[in-house]
BAMARMI-501311 format. One record per residue: residue number from 1; residue in one letter; chain; x, z, y of N, C-alpha, C in turn. Coordinates in nm, 2 decimals. Each point is the difference from the previous one (the first is absolute). Layout:
% BAMARMI-501311
SITE | i | aa | ch | n.X | n.Z | n.Y | ca.X | ca.Z | ca.Y | c.X | c.Z | c.Y
SITE | NUM | a | A | X | Z | Y | X | Z | Y | X | Z | Y
...
END
This chain:
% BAMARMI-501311
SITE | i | aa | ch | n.X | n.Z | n.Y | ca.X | ca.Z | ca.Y | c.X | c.Z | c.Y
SITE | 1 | x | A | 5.12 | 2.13 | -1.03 | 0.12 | 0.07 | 0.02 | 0.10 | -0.08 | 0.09
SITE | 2 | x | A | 0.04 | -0.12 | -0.02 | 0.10 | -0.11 | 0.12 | -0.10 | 0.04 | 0.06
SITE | 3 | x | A | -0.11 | -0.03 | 0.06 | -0.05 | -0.07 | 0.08 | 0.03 | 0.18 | 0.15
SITE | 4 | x | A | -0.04 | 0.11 | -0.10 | 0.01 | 0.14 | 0.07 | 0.20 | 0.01 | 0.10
SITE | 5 | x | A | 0.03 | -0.06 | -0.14 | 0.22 | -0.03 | 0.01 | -0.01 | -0.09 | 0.16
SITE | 6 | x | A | -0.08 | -0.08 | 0.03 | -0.01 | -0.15 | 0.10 | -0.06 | 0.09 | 0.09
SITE | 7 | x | A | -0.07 | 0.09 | 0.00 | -0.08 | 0.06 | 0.11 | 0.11 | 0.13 | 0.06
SITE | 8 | x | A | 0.07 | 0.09 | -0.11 | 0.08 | 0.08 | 0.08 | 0.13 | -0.12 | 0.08
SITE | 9 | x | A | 0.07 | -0.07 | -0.07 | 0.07 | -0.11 | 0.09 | -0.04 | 0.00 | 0.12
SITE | 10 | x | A | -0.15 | -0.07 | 0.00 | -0.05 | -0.08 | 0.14 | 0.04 | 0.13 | 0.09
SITE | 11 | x | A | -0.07 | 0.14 | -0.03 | 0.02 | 0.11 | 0.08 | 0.13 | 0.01 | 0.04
SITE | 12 | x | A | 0.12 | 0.02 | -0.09 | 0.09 | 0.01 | 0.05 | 0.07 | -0.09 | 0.10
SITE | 13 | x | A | -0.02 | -0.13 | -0.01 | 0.02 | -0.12 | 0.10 | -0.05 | 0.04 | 0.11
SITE | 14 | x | A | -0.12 | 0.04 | 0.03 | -0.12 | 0.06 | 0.09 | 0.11 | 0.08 | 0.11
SITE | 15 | x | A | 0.03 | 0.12 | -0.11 | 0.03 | 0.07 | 0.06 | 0.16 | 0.00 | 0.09
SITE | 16 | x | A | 0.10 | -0.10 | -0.07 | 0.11 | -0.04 | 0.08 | -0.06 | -0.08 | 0.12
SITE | 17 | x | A | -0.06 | -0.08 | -0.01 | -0.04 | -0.11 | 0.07 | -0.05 | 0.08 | 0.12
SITE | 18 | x | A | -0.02 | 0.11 | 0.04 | -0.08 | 0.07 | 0.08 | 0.13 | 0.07 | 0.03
SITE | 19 | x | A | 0.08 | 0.01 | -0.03 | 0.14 | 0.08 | 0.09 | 0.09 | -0.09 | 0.11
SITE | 20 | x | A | 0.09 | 0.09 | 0.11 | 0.00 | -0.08 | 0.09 | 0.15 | -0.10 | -0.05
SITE | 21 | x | A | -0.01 | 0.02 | -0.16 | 0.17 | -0.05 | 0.02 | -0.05 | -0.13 | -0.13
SITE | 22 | x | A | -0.12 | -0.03 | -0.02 | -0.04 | -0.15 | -0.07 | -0.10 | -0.08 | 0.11
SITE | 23 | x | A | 0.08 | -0.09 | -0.01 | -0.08 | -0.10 | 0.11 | -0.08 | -0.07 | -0.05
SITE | 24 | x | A | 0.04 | -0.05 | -0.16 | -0.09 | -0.07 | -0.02 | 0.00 | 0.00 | -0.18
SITE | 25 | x | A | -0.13 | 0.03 | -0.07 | -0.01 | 0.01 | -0.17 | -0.10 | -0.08 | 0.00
SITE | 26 | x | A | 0.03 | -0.09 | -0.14 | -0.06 | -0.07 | -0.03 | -0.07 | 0.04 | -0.19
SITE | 27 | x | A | -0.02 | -0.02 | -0.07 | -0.04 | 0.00 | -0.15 | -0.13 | -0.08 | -0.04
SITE | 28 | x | A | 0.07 | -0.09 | -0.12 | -0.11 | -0.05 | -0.08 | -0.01 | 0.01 | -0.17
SITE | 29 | x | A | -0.12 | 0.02 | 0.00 | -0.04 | 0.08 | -0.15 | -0.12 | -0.12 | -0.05
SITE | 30 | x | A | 0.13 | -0.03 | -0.15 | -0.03 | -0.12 | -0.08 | -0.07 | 0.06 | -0.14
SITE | 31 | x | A | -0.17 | 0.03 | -0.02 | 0.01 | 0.02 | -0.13 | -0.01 | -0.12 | -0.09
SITE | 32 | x | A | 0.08 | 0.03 | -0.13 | -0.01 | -0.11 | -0.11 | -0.07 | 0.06 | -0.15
SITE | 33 | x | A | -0.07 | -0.14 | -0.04 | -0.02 | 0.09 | -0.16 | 0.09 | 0.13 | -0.06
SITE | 34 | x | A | -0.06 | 0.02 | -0.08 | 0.04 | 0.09 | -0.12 | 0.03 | 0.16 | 0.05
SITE | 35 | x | A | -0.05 | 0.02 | 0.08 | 0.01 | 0.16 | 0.07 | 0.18 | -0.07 | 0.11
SITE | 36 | x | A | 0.02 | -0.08 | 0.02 | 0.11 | -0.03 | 0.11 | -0.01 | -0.04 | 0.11
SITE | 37 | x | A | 0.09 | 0.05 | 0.09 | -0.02 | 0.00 | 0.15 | 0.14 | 0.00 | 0.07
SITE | 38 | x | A | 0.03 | -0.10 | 0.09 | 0.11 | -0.04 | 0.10 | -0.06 | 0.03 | 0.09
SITE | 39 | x | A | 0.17 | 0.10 | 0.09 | -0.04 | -0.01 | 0.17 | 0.11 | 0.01 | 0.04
SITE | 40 | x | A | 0.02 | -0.04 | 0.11 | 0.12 | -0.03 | 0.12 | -0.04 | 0.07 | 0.09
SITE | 41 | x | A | 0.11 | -0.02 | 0.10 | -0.08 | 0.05 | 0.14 | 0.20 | -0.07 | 0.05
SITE | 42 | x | A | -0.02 | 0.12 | 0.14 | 0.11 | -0.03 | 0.13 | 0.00 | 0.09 | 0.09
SITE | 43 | x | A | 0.05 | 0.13 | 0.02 | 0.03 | 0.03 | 0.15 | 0.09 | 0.01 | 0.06
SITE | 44 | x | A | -0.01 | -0.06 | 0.09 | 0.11 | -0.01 | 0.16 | -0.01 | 0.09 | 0.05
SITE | 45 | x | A | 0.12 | 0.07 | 0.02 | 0.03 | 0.11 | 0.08 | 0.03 | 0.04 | 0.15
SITE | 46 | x | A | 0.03 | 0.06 | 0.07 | 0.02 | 0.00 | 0.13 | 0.13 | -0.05 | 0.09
SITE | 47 | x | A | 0.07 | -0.03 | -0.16 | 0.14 | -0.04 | 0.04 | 0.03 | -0.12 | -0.04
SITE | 48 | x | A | -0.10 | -0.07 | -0.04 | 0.01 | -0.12 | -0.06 | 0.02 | -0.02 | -0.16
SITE | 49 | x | A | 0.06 | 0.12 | -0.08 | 0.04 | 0.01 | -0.12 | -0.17 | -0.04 | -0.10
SITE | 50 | x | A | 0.00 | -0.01 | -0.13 | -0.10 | -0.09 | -0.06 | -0.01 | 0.09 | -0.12
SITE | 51 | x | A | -0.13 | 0.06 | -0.04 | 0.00 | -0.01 | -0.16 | -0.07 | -0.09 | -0.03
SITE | 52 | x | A | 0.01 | -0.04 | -0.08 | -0.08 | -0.13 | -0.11 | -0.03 | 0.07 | -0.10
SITE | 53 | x | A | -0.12 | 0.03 | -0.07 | 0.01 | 0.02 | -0.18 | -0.11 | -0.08 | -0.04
SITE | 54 | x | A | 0.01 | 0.04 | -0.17 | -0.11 | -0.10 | -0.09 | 0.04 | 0.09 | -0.14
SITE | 55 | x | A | -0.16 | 0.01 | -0.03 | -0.04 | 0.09 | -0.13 | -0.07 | -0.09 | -0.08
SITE | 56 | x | A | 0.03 | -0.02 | -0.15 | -0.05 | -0.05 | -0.07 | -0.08 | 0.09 | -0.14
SITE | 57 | x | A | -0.16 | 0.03 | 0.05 | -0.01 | 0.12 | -0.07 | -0.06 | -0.04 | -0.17
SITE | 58 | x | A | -0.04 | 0.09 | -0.09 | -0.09 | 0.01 | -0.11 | -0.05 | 0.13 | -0.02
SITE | 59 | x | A | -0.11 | -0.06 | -0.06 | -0.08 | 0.19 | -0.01 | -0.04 | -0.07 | -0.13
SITE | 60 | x | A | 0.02 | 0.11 | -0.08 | -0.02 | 0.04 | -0.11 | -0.09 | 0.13 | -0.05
SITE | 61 | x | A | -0.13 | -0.03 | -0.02 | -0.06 | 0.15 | 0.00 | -0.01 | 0.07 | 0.15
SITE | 62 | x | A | 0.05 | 0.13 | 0.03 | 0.01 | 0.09 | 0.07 | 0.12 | -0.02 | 0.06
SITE | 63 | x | A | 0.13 | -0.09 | -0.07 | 0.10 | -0.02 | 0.09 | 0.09 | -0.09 | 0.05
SITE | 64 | x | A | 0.03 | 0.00 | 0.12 | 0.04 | -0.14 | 0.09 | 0.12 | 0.03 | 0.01
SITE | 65 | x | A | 0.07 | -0.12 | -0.06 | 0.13 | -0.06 | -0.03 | 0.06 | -0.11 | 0.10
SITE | 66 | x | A | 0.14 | 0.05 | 0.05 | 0.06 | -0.06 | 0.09 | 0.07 | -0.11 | -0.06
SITE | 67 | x | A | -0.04 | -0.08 | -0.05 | 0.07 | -0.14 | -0.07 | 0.15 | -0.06 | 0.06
SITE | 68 | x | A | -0.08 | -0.01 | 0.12 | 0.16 | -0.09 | 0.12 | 0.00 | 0.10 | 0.14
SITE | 69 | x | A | 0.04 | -0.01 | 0.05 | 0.05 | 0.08 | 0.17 | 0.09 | -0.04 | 0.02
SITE | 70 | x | A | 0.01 | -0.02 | 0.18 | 0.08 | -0.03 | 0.05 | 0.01 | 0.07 | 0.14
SITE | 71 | x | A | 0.05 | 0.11 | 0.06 | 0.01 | 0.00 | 0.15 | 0.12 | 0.00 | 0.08
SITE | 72 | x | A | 0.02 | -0.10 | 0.05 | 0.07 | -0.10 | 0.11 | 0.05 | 0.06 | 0.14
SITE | 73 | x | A | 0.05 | 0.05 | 0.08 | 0.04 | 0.08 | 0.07 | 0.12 | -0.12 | 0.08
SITE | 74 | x | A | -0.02 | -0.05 | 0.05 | 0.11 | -0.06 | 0.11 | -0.01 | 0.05 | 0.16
SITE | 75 | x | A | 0.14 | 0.00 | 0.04 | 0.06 | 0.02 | 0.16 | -0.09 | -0.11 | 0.12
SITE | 76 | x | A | 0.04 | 0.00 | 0.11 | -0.02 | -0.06 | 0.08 | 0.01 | -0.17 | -0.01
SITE | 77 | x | A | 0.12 | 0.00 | -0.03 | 0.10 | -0.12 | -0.02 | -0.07 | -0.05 | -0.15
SITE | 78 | x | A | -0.10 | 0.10 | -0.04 | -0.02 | -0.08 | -0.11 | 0.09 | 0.00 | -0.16
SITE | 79 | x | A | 0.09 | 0.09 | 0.05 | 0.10 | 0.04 | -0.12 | -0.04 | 0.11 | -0.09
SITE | 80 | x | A | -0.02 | -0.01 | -0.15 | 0.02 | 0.11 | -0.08 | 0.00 | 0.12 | 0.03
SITE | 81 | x | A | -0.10 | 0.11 | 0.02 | 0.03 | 0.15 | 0.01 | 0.01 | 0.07 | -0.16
SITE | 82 | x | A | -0.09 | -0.04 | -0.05 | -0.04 | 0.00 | -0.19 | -0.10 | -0.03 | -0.01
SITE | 83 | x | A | 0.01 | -0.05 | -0.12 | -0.20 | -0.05 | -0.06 | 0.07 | 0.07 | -0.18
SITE | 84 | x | A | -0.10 | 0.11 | -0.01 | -0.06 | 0.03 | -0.12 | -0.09 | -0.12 | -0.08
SITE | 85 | x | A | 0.04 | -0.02 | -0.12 | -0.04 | -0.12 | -0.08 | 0.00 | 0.05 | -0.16
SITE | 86 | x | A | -0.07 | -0.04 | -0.08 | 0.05 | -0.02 | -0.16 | -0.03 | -0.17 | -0.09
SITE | 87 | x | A | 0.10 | -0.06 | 0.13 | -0.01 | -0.14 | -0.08 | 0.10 | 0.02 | -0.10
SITE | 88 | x | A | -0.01 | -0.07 | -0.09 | 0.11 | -0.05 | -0.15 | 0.10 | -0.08 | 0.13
SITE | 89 | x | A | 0.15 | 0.02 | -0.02 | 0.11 | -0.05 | 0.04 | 0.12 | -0.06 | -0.15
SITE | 90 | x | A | 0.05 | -0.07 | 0.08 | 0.10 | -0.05 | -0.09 | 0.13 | -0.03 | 0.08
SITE | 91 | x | A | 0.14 | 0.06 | -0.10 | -0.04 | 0.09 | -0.10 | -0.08 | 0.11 | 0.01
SITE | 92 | x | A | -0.07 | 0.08 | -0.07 | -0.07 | 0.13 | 0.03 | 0.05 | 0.09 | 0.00
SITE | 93 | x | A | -0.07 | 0.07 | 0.13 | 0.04 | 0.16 | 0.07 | 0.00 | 0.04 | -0.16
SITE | 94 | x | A | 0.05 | 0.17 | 0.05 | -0.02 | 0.12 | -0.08 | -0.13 | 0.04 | 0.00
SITE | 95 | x | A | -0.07 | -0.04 | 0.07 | -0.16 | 0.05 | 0.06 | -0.07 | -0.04 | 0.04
SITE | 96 | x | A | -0.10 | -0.07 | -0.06 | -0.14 | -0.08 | 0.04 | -0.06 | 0.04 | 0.14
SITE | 97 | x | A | 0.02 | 0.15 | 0.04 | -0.05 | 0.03 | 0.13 | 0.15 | 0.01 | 0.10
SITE | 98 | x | A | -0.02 | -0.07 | 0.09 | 0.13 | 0.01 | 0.05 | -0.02 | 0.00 | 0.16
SITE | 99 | x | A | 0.13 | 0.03 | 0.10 | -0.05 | -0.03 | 0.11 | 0.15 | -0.08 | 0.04
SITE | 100 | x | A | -0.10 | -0.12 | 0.09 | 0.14 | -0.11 | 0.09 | 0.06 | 0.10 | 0.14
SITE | 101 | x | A | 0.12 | 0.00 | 0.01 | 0.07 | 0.05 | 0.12 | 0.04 | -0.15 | 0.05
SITE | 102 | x | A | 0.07 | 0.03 | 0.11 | 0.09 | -0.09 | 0.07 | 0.11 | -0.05 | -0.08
SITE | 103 | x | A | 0.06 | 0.07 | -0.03 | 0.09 | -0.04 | -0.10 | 0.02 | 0.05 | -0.16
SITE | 104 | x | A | -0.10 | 0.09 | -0.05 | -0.01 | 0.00 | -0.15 | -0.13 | 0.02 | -0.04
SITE | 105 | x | A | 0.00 | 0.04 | -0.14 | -0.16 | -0.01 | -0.06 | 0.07 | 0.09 | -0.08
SITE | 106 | x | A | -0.13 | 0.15 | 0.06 | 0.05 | 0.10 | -0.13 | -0.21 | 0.02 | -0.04
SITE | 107 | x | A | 0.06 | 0.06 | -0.14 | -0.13 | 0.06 | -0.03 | -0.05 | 0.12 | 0.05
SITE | 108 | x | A | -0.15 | -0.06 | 0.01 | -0.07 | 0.11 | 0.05 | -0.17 | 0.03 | -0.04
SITE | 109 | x | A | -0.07 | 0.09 | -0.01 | -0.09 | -0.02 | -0.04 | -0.14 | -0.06 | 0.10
SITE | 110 | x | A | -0.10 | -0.05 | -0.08 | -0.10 | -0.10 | 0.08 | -0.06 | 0.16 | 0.08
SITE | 111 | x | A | 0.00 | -0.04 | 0.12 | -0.08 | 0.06 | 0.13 | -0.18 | -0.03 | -0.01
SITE | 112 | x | A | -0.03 | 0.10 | 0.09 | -0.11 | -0.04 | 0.04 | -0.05 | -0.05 | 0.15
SITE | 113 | x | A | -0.05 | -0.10 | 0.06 | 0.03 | -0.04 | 0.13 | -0.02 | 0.08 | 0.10
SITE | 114 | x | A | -0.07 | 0.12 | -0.04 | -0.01 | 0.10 | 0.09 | 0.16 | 0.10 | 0.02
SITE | 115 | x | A | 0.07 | 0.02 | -0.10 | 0.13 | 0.01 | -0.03 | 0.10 | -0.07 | 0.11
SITE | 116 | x | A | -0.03 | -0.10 | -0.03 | 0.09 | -0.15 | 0.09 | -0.01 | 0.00 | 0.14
SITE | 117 | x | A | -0.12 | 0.02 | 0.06 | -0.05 | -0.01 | 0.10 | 0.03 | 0.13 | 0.12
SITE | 118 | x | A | -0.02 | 0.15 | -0.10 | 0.05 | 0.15 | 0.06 | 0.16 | -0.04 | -0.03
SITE | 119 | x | A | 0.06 | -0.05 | -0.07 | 0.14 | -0.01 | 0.03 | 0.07 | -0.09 | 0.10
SITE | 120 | x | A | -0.05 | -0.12 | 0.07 | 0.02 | -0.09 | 0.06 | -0.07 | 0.12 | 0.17
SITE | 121 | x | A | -0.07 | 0.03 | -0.02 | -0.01 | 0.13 | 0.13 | 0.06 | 0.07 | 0.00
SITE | 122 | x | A | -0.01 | 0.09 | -0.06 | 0.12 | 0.08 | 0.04 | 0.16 | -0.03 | 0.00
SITE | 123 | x | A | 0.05 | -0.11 | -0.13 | 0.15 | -0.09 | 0.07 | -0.01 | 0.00 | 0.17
SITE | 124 | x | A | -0.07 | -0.10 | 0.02 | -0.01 | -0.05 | 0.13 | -0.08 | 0.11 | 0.14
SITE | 125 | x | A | -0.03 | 0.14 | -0.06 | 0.00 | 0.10 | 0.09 | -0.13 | 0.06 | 0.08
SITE | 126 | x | A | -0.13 | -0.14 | -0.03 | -0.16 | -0.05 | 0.02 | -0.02 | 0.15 | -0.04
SITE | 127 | x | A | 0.03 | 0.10 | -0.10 | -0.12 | 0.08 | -0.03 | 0.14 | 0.14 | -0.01
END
């Protein structure tokens, strides 16, 4: 079941990576004991802007559990657009799923990268 979760990813990466507005995707897929699996990746955009993410998965049975996430979204310059995250903060949010702006951190719920990715296109006007 991760491993089928690691296979639609790769596709979706596939398939940005093949449009004219990603220059360049990267992804690596870490399995670990106990039914768990890490993966990262990176795509560079046509404007220089960056996602970055990282999934830290578990399967249990029939279902795959998103433990940690992170996707990373910076400008040109390298500055903050938002990164969706559910790290523990201190003091703590209202909300274990949250998303970073430029200047605040409101809650939001955890995305799926395909989510992240149709939103960051159409923002930016690609699709």
């Amino acid at each position: 079941m991760i491993q089928t979760y690691f296979t639609q990813i790769k596709r979706l990466i596939e398939q940005y990576a093949a449009t004219s507005f990603v220059l360049e995707a990267t992804m690596h897929i870490e399995m670990r004991p106990g039914g768990q699996g890490y993966l990262t990746g990176a795509l560079i955009f046509v404007d220089d802007s960056t996602l970055r993410f990282s999934e830290y998965l578990d399967q249990t049975g029939e279902v795959v559990d998103k433990l940690m996430y992170t996707y990373h979204y910076q400008d040109t310059g390298h500055q903050l657009t938002f990164r969706y995250d559910n790290a523990l903060h201190k003091p703590a949010l209202s909300s274990v799923t949250h998303k970073h702006l430029p200047t605040q951190i409101i809650s939001a719920p955890a995305p799926a990268l395909d989510e992240v990715l149709a939103a960051i296109a159409a923002t930016r006007g690609w699709v």
